[in-house]
N, C-alpha and C positions, 0 to 999 in steps of 0.2 A: 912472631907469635900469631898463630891461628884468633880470631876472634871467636868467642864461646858463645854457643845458643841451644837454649832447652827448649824442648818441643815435648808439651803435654797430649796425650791422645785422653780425652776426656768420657772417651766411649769403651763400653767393655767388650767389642766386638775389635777383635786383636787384624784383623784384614777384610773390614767392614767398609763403606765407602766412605766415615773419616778417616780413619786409618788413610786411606788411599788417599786424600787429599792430603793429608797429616805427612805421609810420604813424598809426595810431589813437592812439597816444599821444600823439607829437608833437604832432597836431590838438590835442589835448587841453590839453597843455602850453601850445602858441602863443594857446589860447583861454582861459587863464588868465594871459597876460600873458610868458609867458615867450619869450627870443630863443634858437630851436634850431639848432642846426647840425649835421646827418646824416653821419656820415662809414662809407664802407662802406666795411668793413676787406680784405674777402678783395678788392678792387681797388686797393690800396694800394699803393705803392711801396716796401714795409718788411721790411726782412732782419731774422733772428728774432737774437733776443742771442745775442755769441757769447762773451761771457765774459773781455771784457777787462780788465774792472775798473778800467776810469779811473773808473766811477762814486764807487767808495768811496771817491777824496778830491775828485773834482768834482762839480759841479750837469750839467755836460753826459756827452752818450756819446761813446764815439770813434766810431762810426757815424753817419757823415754823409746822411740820407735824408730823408724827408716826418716820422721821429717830432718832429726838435726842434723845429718848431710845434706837432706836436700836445702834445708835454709843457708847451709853454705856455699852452696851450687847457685844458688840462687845470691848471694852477693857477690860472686864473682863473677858473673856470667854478663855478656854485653849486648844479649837479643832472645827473646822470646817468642815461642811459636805455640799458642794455643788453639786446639782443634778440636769441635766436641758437636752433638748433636743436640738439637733441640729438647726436651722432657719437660712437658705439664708446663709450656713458657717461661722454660727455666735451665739452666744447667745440670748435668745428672748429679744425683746423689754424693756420689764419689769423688767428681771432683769439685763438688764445692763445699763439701767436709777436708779436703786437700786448702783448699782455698783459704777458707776458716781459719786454719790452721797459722796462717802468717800473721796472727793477732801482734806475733813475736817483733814483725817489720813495724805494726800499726804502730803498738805503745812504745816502739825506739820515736817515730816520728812525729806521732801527734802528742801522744803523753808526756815524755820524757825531752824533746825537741834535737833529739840526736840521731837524724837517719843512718842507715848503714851504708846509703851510696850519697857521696856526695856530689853538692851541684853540678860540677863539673862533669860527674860521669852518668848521673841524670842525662843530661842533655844528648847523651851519644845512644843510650839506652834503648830500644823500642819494639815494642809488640807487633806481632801479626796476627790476627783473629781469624781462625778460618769456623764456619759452621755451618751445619746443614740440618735442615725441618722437613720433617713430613709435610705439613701444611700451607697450603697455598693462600695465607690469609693472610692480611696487612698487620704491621707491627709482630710477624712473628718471634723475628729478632732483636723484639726490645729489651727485652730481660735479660738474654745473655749479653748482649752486647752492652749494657748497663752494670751487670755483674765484673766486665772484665773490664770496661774503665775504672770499675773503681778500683780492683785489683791491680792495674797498672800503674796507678798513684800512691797505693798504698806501699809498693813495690821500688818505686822511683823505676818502673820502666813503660810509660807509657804508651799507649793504644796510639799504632801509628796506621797500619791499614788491615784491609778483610779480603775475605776472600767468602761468599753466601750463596748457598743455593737450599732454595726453597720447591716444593712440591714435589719430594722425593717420591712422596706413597704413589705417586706415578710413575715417575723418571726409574725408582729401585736401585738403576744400577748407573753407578757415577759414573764409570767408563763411555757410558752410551752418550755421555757431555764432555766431549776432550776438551770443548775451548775452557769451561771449567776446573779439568786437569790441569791443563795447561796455563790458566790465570794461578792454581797453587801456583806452581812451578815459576813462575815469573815474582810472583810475589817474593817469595823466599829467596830466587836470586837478586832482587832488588833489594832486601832485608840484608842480606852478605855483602853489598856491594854498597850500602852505605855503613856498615857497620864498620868494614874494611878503610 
């Protein structure tokens, strides 16, 4: 059996340069054995949480949309790949109303004390963070990369390595950095290759 990994494209630019990095992984991934499934979020059909708090004594939301597959996707699944661009020192919009959205993992784990992945398969679990900033200025990547550890806890798949580039609003175009490309690409096969 193939080991499973979702890859968010966090950016609404469908063959943008995360896209392209977002791509080089996967490659990478599927070229180590792994079964990916890309799902791009800011095209999604998904109202952000609004706080109704059925979660805290159910496994489901009262928001009936595209997430209660993905929350299934999402406990079966044994690797993550998330890829997004910087926005206002932060995650876009879109996917962190997606994000939001797993209050459903929170209150199994912290409220209730009943995660949906247990220890065992925690431990095999693990993220890749790829992202990229216009801005060539320190700490650009505090905020997201702050956002997605705590998402990868919240998750039980945590934040295991990155893949960053910084001063696009000059660079533009990702391609013009293959070692770049090329660090996705490794990444995501190192991601398949311990997952495997």
């Amino acid at each position: 059996m193939p080991k499973k990994v979702v890859a968010l494209l966090g950016s609404p630019i469908l063959d943008g340069n995360t896209a392209r990095l977002l791509d080089e992984a996967i490659r990478g991934a599927e070229e180590a054995g792994c079964e990916v499934e890309k799902l791009e979020v800011a095209h999604m059909d998904v109202l952000p949480c609004m706080e109704f708090f059925q979660c805290m004594g159910s496994e489901t939301c009262l928001i009936q949309d595209e997430m209660e597959e993905v929350f299934r996707k999402f406990r079966e699944m044994d690797g993550l790949i998330i890829a997004t661009p910087v926005m206002t020192m932060g995650i876009p919009g879109r996917l962190k109303s997606f994000i939001d959205r797993f209050q459903v993992f929170y209150m199994a784990k912290y409220h209730r004390g009943r995660s949906f992945i247990s220890p065992e398969r925690r431990k095999k679990r693990k993220m890749l963070f790829i992202s990229i900033a216009g801005m060539n200025i320190p700490n650009v990547f505090l905020g997201v990369k702050m956002t997605a550890r705590a998402f990868g806890e919240i998750i039980d798949c945590p934040y295991w390595d990155e893949v960053l580039q910084n001063d696009m609003d000059t660079i533009r175009d990702i391609r013009t950095r293959p070692e770049v490309m090329e660090a996705a690409y490794r990444k995501g096969y190192e991601l398949g290759q311990i997952l495997g």
